[in-house]
N, C-alpha and C positions, 0 to 999 in steps of 0.2 A: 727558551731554555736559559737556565740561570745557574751563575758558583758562586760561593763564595768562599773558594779554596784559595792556595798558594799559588797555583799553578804550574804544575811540577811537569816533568819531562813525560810522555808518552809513548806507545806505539801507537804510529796511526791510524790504522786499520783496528786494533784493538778496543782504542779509546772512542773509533768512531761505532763498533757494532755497539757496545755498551753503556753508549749514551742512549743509543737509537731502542735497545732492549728498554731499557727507561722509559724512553717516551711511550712503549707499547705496555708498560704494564700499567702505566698510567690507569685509572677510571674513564679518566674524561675520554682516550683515546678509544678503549671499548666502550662507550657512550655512544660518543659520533659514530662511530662504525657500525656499532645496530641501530642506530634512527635509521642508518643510509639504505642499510642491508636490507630493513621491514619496509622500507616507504617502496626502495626501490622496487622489491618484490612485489608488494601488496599492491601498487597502481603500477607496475609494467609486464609483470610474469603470471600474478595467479591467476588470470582469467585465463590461459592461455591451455591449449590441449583441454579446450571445454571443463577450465575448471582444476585439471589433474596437475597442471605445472609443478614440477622440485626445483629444489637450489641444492647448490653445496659451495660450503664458504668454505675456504683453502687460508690454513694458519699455520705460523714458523714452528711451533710447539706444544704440547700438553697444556701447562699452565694458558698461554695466549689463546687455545682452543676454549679452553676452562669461563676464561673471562669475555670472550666477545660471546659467548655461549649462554649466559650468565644473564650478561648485558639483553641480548635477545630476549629472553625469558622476561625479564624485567619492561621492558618499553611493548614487547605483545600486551603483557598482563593490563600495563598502564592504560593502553590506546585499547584496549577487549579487542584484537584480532583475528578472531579464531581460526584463523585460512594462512595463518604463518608458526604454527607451530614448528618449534626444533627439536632437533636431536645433536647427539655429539658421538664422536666417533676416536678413540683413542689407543693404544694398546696400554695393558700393564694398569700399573697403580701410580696416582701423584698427592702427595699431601699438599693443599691450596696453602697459597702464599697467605694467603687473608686469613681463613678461618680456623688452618690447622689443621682440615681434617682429610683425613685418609678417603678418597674419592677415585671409584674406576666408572668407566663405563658404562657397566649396571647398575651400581648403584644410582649413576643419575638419571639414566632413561628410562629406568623402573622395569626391566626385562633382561632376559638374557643375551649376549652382543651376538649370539649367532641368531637371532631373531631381526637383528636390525634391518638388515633389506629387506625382508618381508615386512614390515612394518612401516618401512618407510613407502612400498610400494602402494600400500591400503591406501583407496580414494574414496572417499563419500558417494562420487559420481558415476562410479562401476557399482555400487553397492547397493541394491533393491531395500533393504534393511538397517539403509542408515541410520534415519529416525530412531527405530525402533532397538536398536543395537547400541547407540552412542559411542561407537569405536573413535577412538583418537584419529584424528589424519594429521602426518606429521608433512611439512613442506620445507621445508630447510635443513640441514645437515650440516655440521658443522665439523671439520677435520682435523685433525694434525697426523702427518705421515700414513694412513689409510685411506682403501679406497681412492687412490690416486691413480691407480693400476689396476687392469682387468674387471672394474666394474661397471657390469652392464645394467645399465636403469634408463629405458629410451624414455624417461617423464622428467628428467635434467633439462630444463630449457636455460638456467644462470647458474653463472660462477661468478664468486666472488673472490679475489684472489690478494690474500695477505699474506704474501711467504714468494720470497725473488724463486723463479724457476727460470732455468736455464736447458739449453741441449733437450737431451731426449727425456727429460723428468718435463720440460713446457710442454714437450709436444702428445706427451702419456697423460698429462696430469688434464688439458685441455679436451682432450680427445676426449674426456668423460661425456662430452656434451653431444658427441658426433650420433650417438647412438637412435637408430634411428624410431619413428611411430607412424600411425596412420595419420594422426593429426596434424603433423610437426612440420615444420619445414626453415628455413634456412630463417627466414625472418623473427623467429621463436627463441634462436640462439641469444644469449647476449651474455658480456661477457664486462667487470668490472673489477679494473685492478688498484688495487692501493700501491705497489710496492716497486711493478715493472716497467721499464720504458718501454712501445708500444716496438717501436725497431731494434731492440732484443728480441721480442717475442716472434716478430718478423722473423730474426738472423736465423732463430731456434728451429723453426721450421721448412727454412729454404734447402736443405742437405735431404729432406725428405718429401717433398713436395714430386717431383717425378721418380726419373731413377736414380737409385744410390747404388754405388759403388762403393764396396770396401778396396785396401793396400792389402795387398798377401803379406801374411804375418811371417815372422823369421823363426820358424822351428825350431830353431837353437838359442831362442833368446833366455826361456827359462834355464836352462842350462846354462847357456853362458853367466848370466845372472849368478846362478849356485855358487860355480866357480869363485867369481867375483867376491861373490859374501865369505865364502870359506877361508879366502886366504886373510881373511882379518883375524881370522884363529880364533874367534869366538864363539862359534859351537864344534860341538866336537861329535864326530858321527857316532862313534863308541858307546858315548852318554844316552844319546838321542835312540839310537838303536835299545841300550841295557833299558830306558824307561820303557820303550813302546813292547820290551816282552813283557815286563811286571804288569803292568796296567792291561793287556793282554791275558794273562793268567788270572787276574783277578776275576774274568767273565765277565756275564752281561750285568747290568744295574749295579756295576760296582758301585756308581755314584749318579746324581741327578745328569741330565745332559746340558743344560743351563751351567752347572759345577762343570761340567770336562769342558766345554766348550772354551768360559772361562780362566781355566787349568793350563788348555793347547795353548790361549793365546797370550798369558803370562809367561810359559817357558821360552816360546820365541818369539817372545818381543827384546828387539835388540835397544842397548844405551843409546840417548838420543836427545837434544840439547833440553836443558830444563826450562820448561815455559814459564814465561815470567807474568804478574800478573797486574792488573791495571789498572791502580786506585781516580775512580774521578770524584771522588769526595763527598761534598755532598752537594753537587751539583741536582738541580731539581725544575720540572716544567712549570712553567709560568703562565704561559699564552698556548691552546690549544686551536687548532681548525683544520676541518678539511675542506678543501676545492677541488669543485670538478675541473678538469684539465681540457677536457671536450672530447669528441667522437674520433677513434682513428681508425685510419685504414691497413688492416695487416692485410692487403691480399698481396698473392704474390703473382709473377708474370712469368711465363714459361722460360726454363734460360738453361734447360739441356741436363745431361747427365751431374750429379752431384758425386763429389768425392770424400768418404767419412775416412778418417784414419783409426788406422785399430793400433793392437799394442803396439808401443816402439822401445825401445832401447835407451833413448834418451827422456826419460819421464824428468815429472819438475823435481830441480834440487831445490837444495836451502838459498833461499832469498834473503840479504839481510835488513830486517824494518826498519821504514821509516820512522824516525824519531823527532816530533815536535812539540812542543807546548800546548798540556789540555787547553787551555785558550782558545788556540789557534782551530782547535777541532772544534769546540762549542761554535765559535766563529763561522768557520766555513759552514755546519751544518745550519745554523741561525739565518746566515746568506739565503743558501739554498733553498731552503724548505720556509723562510719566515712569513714569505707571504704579505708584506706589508700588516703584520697583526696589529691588532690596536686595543684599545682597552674593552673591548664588547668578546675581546677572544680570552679576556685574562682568567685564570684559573684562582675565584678566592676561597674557593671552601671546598673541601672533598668530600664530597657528601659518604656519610655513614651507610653503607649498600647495606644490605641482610642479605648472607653469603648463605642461605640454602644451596641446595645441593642443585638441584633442578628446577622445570618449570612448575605452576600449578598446573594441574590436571582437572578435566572436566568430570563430574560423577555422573 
């Protein structure tokens, strides 16, 4: 990673996600990351379940879903894969960074999203009428904030995992893969991360591993809390009551629910310090790569009852940032992650992609 700015003062936590947002929107970085995803797939997962094997790649956000999405599309077509087709899985609407254009869901997987699991579930290999039918079989899925939760598809044998997970969003998001088949079994699992160090994912899961125990929560904490907020004299019960009769009286569909929702959570949202925000200039990647790190072992070892804490009284206050020189942030991050790169990793031409919306399709 490279500047050739001034080098002006930072936060550092700020200036480090927004480098690293950077290096993910890169081309190159969703490049590598679908060679990794198809190779890895396509010689270790799809034979597996006679054939039936899924993926689901786990991304920080829409757009980052968009483009290793993309990328996929483009390195199947390249290599003719037919046995690693995608999908993408998103809520809402995003207009792509690249092309401009207005892109949900359906528009790019060419069907309605509540068809997606069914769709995704389709195998050639259950199918007497393959041949003859030429139905799509999709094997990879690709996410941003869905289906992380309560989805059950026991032909999940890999995850790909580009998006830091922590606590009980690791151990929900992970558990996709738990789900069980006739064919399946533990050897079938596998599991590849970009993002997580492997004794996080460890930590995330040891509180649930036997018995958990929750702390008896304090009955009085909401309240207390009320209290607390009141005597700042910045809502007034009065007010808050005269609104909730009018908007009451108005009846049902006074307004969309998306609208009120938005509506509640303007009136009380209380004043609260102005975020500042993060110029890194035009700092830009230079040298790209990824390395494997090697095989780890998250099991865990029996060690008794686990203790979760629930609400408390003391949640986190204001912390004040550290403040150092984007320098020092490009620096450390260069350290950490550079890999001894060399000129075989250097970034000279950004190749021209054609930002279609989705895969080709077989007719």
């Amino acid at each position: 990673m490279s500047s050739e700015i001034s080098n002006p003062e930072v936060e550092k936590k700020k200036a480090r996600r927004k480098l690293v947002q950077l290096v993910e929107a890169h081309p190159e970085s969703a490049a590598q990351k679908a060679k990794l995803i198809v190779e890895d797939f396509h010689t270790n997962i799809a034979g597996r379940l006679g054939g039936r094997a899924k993926a689901m790649v786990v991304t920080d956000g829409r757009q980052q879903a968009l483009n290793v999405y993309q990328a996929i599309c483009r390195y199947v077509d390249d290599k003719g894969l037919a046995n690693c087709r995608p999908l993408v899985a998103f809520s809402g609407s995003l207009t792509d960074e690249e092309s401009g254009h207005e892109l949900t869901e359906s528009k790019i997987n060419g069907f309605p999203e509540g068809r997606l699991p069914e769709r995704l579930a389709y195998t050639k290999a259950d199918d007497t009428d393959a041949a003859a039918g030429n139905q799509e079989e999709y094997r990879i899925l690709v996410v941003a904030d869905k289906y992380q939760t309560g989805f059950d598809q026991p032909l999940l044998c890999a995850m790909y995992v580009d998006k830091p997970l922590t606590g009980v969003a690791a151990v929900q998001t992970l558990s996709r893969l738990n789900r069980t088949h006739l064919l399946k079994s533990q050897d079938d699992v596998r599991i590849v991360d970009f993002v997580n160090a492997a004794e996080d994912i460890q930590a995330s899961f040891k509180p649930w591993y036997e018995i958990t125990l929750t702390e008896q929560p304090d009955a009085n904490l909401l309240y207390s809390k009320q209290q607390e907020v009141m005597t700042f004299q910045v809502l007034d019960v009065s007010e808050m009551e005269a609104f909730m009769r009018v908007l009451g009286s108005a009846g049902p569909n006074r307004m969309p629910n998306a609208a009120e929702k938005k509506l509640h959570a303007e009136l009380l949202r209380l004043p609260g310090r102005e975020a500042v925000a993060v110029d890194i200039g035009d700092a830009d990647l230079s040298h790209y790569r990824l390395e494997f790190t090697g095989h780890h072992d998250v099991s865990l070892s029996l060690a008794g009852e686990q203790v979760v804490r629930g609400h408390a009284a003391d949640g986190g206050g204001y912390v004040e940032p550290e403040v150092v020189r984007l320098a020092d942030v490009i620096n450390d991050l260069n350290e950490r992650f550079g890999l001894n790169l060399g000129t075989s990793d250097q970034i000279l031409l950004y190749p021209a992609w054609s930002r279609t919306p989705g895969c080709s399709r077989s007719r």
